[in-house]
C-alpha positions as CSV (number, residue, x, y, z in Angstrom):
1,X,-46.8,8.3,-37.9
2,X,-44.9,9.6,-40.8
3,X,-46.6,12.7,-40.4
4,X,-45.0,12.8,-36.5
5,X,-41.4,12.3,-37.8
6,X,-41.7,14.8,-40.6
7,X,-43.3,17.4,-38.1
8,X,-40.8,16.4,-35.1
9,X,-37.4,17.0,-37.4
10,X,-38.9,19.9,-38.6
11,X,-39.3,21.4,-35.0
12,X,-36.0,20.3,-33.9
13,X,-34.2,21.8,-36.4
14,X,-35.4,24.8,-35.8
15,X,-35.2,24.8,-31.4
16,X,-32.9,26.3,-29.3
17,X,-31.7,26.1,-25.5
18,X,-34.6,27.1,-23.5
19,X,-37.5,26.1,-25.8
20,X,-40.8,24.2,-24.4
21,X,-42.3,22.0,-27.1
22,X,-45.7,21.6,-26.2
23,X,-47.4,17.8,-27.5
24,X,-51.5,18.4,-27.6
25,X,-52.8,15.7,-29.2
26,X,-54.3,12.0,-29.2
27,X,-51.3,9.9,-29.4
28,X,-50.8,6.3,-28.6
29,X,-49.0,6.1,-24.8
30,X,-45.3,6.1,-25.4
31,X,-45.4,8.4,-28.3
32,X,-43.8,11.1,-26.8
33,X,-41.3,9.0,-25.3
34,X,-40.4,6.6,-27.8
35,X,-40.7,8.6,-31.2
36,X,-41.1,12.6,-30.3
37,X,-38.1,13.0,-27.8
38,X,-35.5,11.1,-29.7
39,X,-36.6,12.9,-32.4
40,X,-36.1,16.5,-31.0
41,X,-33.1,15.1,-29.6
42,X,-31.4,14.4,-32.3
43,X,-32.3,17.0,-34.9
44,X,-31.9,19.7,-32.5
45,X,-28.1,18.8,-30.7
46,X,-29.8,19.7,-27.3
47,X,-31.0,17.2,-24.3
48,X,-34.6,17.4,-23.2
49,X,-35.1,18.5,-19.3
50,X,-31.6,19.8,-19.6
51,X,-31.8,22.1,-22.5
52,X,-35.3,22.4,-24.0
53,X,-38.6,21.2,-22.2
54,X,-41.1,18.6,-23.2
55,X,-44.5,18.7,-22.5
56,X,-47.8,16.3,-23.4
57,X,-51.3,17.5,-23.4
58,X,-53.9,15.2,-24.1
59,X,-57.2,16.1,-26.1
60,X,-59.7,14.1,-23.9
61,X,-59.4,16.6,-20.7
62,X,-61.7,19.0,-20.2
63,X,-60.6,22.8,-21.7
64,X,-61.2,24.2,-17.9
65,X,-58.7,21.5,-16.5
66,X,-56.3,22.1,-19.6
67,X,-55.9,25.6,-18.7
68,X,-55.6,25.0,-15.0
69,X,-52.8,22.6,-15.5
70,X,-51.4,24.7,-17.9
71,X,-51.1,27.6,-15.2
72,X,-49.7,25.3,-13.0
73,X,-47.1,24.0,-15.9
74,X,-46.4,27.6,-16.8
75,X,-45.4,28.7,-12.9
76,X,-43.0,25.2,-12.5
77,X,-41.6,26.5,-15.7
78,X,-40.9,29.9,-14.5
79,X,-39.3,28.8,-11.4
80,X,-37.0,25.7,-13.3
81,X,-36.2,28.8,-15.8
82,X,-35.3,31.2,-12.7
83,X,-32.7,28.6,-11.4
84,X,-30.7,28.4,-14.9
């Protein structure tokens, strides 16, 4: 998981108000949770749902279902993002 922490500060130092971080990947459940957020947190000074926007994908779906949900993500983003 190493490779996770290094990747995660990296990110967050580098994010700003606004920013979706988008997890793709085969990860343990709680991953995101438990290491990624706190992470992205902490490293960038801004809250997650508040400030920046988190978001898992996992590998085992099927690429037609990944870019329907992603559609769907994409639209609830642009409405959450017209209320700000």
């Amino acid at each position: 998981m190493d490779y996770w922490v290094e990747c995660c500060e990296n990110v967050g130092k580098n994010m700003k108000k606004r920013d979706l971080v988008v997890i793709r990947s085969t990860v343990i459940p709680g991953t995101t949770d438990q290491l990624i957020l706190p992470i992205l947190e902490e490293e960038s000074g801004v809250k997650a749902g508040v400030d920046f926007y988190l978001a898992y994908v996992s590998e085992r779906i099927a690429e037609g279902m990944y870019l329907l949900n992603l559609k769907k993500c994409l639209l609830w983003l642009e409405q959450l993002m017209l209320k700000v």
